[in-house]
C-alpha positions as CSV (number, residue, x, y, z in Angstrom):
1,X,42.3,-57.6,-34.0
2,X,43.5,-55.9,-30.9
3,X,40.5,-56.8,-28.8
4,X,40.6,-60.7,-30.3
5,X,44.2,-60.8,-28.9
6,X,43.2,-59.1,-25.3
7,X,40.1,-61.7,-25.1
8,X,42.3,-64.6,-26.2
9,X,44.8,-63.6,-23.5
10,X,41.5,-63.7,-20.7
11,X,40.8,-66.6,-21.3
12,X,44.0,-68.4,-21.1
13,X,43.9,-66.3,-17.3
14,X,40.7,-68.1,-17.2
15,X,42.4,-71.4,-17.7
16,X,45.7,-71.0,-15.8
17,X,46.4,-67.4,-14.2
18,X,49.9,-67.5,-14.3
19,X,51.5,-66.5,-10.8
20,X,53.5,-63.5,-10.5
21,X,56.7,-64.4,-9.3
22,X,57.8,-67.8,-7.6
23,X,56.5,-67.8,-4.4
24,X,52.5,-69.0,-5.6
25,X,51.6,-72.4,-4.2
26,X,47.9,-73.7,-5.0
27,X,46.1,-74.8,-1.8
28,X,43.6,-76.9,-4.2
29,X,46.1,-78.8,-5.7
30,X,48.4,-79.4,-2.3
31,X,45.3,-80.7,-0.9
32,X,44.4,-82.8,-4.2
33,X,47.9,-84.3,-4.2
34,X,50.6,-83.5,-1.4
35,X,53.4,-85.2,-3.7
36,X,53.3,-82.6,-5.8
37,X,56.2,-80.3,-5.6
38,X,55.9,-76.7,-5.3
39,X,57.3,-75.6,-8.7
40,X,55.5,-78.0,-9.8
41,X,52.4,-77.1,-8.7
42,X,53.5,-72.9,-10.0
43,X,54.2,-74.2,-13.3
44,X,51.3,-76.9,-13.8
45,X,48.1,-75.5,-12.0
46,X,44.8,-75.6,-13.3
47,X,42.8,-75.1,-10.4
48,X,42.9,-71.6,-9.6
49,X,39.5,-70.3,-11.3
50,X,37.4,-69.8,-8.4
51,X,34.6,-68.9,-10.6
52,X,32.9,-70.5,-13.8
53,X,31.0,-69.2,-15.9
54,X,30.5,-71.2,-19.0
55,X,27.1,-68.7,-20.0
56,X,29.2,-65.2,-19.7
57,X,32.1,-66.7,-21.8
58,X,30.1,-67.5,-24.7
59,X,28.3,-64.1,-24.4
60,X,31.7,-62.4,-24.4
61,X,32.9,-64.5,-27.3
62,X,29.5,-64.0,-29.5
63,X,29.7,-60.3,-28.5
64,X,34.0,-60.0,-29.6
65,X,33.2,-61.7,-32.9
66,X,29.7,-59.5,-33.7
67,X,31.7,-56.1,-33.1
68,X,35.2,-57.8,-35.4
69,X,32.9,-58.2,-38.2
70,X,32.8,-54.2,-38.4
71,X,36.9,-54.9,-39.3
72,X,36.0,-56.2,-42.6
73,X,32.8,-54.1,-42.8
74,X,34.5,-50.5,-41.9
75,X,31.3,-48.3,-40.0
76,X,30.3,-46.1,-42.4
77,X,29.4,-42.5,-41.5
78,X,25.3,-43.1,-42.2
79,X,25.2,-41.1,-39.1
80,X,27.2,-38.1,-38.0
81,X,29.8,-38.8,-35.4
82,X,28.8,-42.9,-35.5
83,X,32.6,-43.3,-35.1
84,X,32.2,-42.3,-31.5
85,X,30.0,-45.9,-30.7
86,X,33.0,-47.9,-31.2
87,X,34.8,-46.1,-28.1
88,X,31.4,-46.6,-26.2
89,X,32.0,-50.7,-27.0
90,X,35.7,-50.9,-26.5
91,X,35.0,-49.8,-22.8
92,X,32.1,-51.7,-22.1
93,X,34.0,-54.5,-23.1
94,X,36.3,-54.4,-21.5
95,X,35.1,-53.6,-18.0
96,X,33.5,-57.1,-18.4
97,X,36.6,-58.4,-19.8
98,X,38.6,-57.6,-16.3
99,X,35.0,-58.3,-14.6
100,X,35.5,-61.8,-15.6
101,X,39.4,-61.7,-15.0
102,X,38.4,-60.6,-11.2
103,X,36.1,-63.5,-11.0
104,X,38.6,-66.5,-11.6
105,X,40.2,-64.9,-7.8
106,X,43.4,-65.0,-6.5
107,X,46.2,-66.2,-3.9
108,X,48.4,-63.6,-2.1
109,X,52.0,-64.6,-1.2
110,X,54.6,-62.9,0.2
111,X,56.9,-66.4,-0.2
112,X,56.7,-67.1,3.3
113,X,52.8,-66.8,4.1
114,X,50.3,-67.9,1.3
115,X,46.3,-66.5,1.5
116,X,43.8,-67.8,1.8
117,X,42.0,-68.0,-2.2
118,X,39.8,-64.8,-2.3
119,X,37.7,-62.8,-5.0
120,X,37.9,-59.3,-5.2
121,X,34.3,-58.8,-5.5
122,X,34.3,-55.0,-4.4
123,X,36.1,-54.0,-7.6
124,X,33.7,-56.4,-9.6
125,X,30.8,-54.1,-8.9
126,X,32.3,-51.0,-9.2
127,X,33.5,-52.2,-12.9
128,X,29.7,-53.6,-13.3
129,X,28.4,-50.1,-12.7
130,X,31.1,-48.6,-14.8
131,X,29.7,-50.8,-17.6
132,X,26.3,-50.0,-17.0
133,X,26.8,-46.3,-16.8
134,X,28.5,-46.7,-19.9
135,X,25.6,-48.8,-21.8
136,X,23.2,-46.4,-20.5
137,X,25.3,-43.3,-22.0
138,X,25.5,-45.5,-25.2
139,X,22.0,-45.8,-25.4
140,X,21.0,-42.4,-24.4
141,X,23.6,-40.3,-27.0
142,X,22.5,-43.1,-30.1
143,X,19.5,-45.3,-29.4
144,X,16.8,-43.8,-28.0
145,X,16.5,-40.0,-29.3
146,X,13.5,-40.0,-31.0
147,X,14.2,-37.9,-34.1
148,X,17.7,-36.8,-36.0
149,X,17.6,-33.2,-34.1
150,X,17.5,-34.6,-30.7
151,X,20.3,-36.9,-31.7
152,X,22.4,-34.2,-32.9
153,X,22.0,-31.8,-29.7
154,X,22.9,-34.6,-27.4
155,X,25.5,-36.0,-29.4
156,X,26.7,-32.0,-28.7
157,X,25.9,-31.8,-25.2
158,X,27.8,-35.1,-24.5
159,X,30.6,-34.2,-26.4
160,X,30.8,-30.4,-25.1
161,X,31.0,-31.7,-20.9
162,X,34.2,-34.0,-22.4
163,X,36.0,-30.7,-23.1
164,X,34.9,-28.9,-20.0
165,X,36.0,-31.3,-17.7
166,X,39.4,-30.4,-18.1
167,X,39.2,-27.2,-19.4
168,X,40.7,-25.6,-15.8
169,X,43.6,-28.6,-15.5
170,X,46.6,-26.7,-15.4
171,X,48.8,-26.9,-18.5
172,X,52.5,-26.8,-18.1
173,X,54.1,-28.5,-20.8
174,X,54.1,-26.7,-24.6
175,X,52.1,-29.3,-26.0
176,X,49.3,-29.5,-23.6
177,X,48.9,-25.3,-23.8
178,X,48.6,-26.1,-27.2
179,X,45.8,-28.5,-27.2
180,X,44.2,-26.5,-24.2
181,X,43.8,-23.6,-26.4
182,X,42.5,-25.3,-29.2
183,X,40.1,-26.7,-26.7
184,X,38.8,-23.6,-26.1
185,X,38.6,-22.7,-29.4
186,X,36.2,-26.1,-29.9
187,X,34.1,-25.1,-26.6
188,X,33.1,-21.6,-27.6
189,X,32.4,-23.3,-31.2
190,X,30.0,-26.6,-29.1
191,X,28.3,-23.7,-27.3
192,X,27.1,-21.8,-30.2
193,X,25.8,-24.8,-32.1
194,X,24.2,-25.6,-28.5
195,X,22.6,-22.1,-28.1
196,X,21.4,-22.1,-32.1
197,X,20.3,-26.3,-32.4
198,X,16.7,-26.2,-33.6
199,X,16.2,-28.6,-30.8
200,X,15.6,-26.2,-28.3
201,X,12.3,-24.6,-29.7
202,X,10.0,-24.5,-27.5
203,X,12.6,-26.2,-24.6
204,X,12.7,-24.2,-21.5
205,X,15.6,-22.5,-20.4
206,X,16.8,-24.8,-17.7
207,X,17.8,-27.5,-20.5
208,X,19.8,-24.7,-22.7
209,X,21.5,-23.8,-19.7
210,X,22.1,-27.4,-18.1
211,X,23.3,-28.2,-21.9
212,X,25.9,-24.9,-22.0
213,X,26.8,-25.7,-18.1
214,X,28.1,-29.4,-19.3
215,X,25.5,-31.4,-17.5
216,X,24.9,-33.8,-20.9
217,X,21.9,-36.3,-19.3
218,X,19.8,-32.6,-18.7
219,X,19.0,-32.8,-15.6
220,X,17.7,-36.7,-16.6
221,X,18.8,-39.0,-13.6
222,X,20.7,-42.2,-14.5
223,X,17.0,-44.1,-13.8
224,X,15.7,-42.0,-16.3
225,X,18.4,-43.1,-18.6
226,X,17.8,-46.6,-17.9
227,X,14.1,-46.6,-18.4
228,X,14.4,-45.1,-21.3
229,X,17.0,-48.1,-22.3
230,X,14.3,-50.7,-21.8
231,X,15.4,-51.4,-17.7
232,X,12.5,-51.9,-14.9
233,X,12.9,-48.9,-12.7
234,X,12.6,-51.0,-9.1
235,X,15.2,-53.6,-10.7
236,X,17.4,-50.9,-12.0
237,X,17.6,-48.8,-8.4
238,X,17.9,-51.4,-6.7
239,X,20.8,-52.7,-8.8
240,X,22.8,-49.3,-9.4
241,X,22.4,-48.3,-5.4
242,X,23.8,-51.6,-4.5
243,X,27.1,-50.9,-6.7
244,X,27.2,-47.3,-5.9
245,X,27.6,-48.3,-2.6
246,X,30.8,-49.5,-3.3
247,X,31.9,-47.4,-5.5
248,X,31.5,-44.2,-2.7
249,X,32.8,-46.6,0.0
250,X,29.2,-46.5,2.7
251,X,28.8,-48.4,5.5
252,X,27.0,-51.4,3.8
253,X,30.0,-51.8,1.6
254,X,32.2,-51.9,4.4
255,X,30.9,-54.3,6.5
256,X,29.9,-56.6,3.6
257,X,34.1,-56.9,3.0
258,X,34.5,-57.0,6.4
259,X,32.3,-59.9,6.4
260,X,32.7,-62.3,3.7
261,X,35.7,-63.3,3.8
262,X,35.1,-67.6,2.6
263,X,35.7,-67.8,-0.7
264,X,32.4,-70.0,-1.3
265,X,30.6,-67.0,0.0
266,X,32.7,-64.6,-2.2
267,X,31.7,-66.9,-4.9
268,X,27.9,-66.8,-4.5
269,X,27.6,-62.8,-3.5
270,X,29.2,-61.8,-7.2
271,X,26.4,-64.2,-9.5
272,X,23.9,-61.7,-9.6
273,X,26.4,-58.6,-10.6
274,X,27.9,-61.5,-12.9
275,X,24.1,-61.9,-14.3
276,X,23.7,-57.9,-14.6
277,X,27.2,-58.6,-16.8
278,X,25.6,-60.5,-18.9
279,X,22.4,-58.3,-19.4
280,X,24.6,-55.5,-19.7
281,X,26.5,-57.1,-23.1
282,X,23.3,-58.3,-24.4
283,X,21.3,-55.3,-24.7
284,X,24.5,-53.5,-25.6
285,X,24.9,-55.5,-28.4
286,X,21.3,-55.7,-29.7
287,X,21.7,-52.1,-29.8
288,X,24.8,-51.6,-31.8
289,X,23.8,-54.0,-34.2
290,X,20.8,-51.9,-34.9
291,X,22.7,-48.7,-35.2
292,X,25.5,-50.3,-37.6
293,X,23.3,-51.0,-41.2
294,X,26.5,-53.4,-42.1
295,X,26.1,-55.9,-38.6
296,X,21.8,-55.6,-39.0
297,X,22.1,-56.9,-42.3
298,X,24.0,-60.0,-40.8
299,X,23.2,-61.0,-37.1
300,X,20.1,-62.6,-36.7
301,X,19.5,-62.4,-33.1
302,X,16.5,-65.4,-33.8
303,X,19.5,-67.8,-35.0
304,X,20.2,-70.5,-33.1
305,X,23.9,-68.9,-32.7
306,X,22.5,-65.2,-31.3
307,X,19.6,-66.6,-29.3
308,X,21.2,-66.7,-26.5
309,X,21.8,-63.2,-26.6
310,X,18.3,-62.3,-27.0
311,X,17.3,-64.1,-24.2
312,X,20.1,-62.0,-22.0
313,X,18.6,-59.1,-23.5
314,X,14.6,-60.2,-22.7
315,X,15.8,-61.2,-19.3
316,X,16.9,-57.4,-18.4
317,X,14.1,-55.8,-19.9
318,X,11.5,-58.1,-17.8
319,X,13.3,-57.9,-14.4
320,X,11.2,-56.4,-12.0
321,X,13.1,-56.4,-8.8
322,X,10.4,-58.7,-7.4
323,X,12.1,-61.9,-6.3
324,X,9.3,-64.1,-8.0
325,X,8.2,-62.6,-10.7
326,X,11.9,-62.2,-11.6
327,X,12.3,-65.9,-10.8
328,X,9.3,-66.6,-13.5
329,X,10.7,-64.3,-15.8
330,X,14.2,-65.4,-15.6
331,X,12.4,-69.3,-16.7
């Protein structure tokens, strides 16, 4: 119910961001009709989406109401730690939630000087890559082991490098020495399950001790993750080293801010990330609909009302990186 209400709110930012404070003035509608008063153009705009996207909003709205049907169907624990999918779903959501927030753009105003309208397309692919990274951990931890024991050890491993990650943050307050030391308590408990998991018969020693050292993936790169997850390897590097770059701040990134600075432009350098969105939420969703008995038994991605989300889905699995045969592919 929660996530209804934060998508409902979205799309009414879709529709009309409302300016914070009183200083916004629309450029679009000043030039549309100059008799327009200010307030009246803060109070009554409905030109300040830069962006739309008419295929992503019904992809998020098919994806919100597919995952609220688990509210009246509660998940079931067919499979140990299951519960742990729905966190995976809530944050891929809503990266593209506030992806598609960041697309509708912005005007900055001080209430003297008004900016020119711009999209923050940087932070859009850093969230892009948040949510891929995420689907890819999603499908790696609950899709694509191949039996019940290799679930189970990296269900383990994942959930052992969450507690070392902080295990050295320095605890001040009572409470947090508290849960610290129970956190230590669970670690020592992970390792041993790690250490005696009848996965690792016949494993090498490299992956017990990648496993113990909190390295969950095992020394698997993130293009091992995504091949695995149905992804192209060409069209997945070359889509992850591209948002990497901005997320680590390189030289391309840089100048690529530096340079595009016309909203038009800032409008037609985010479609593709926008189209990798879309992929992203499809095969997300065709996933978790297979892991969750309660949602197979009802979504029939062949429907004329989930088709669309096959497509999405077939579309990232054929992608190639090859301009061509990703143009054919995309037809």
């Amino acid at each position: 119910k929660s996530l209804r209400a934060f998508v409902t709110s979205v799309r009414e930012l879709c529709e009309c961001p409302k300016p914070y404070g009183t200083s916004y003035i629309c450029e679009f509608c000043k030039k549309q009709d100059s008799s327009q008063s200010s307030r009246t153009v803060r109070q009554h705009c409905r030109h300040t989406s830069m962006y739309q996207d008419a295929e992503l909003d019904y992809i998020i709205t098919k994806v919100v109401d597919i995952g609220n049907r688990l509210a009246i169907t509660p998940i079931l624990e067919h499979k140990p730690n299951i519960k742990y999918a729905e966190g995976f779903a809530q944050k891929i959501i809503l990266h593209c939630l506030t992806v598609r927030a960041l697309s509708n753009g912005f005007q900055y105003s001080d209430g003297k000087i008004t900016s020119p309208p711009q999209i923050d397309f940087p932070s859009i692919y850093v969230l892009a890559r948040a949510a891929l990274e995420t689907y890819l951990a999603f499908n790696y931890v609950f899709i694509s082991p191949k039996n019940e024991d290799e679930y189970s050890f990296r269900f383990l491993c994942w959930d052992l490098a969450g507690y070392l990650e902080r295990e050295n943050f320095t605890a001040k307050q009572i409470e947090h020495i508290k849960i610290q030391e129970d956190e230590k308590v669970a670690i020592e408990y992970l390792k041993k399950e790690i250490e005696k998991h009848p996965y690792l018969l016949g494993k090498s020693n490299k992956i017990k001790s990648s496993a113990i050292d909190g390295q969950w993936r095992l020394r698997n790169s993130w293009t091992d993750l995504a091949v695995d997850a149905g992804f192209k390897e060409t069209f997945f590097n070359q889509q992850y080293k591209f948002l990497c770059a901005y997320a680590h701040s390189s030289r391309l990134s840089i100048i690529q801010i530096q340079q595009t600075k016309n909203i038009d432009t800032q409008t037609k350098v985010i479609q593709a990330t926008m189209s990798l969105i879309k992929i992203v939420l499809a095969k997300y969703i065709y996933d978790y609909v297979h892991l969750m008995p309660a949602l197979k038994q009802s979504v029939d991605f062949n429907s004329a009302e989930h088709v669309r989300l096959l497509i999405w889905k077939n579309v990232g699995d054929k992608m190639t990186g090859n301009p061509d045969e990703d143009a054919n592919n995309v037809a």
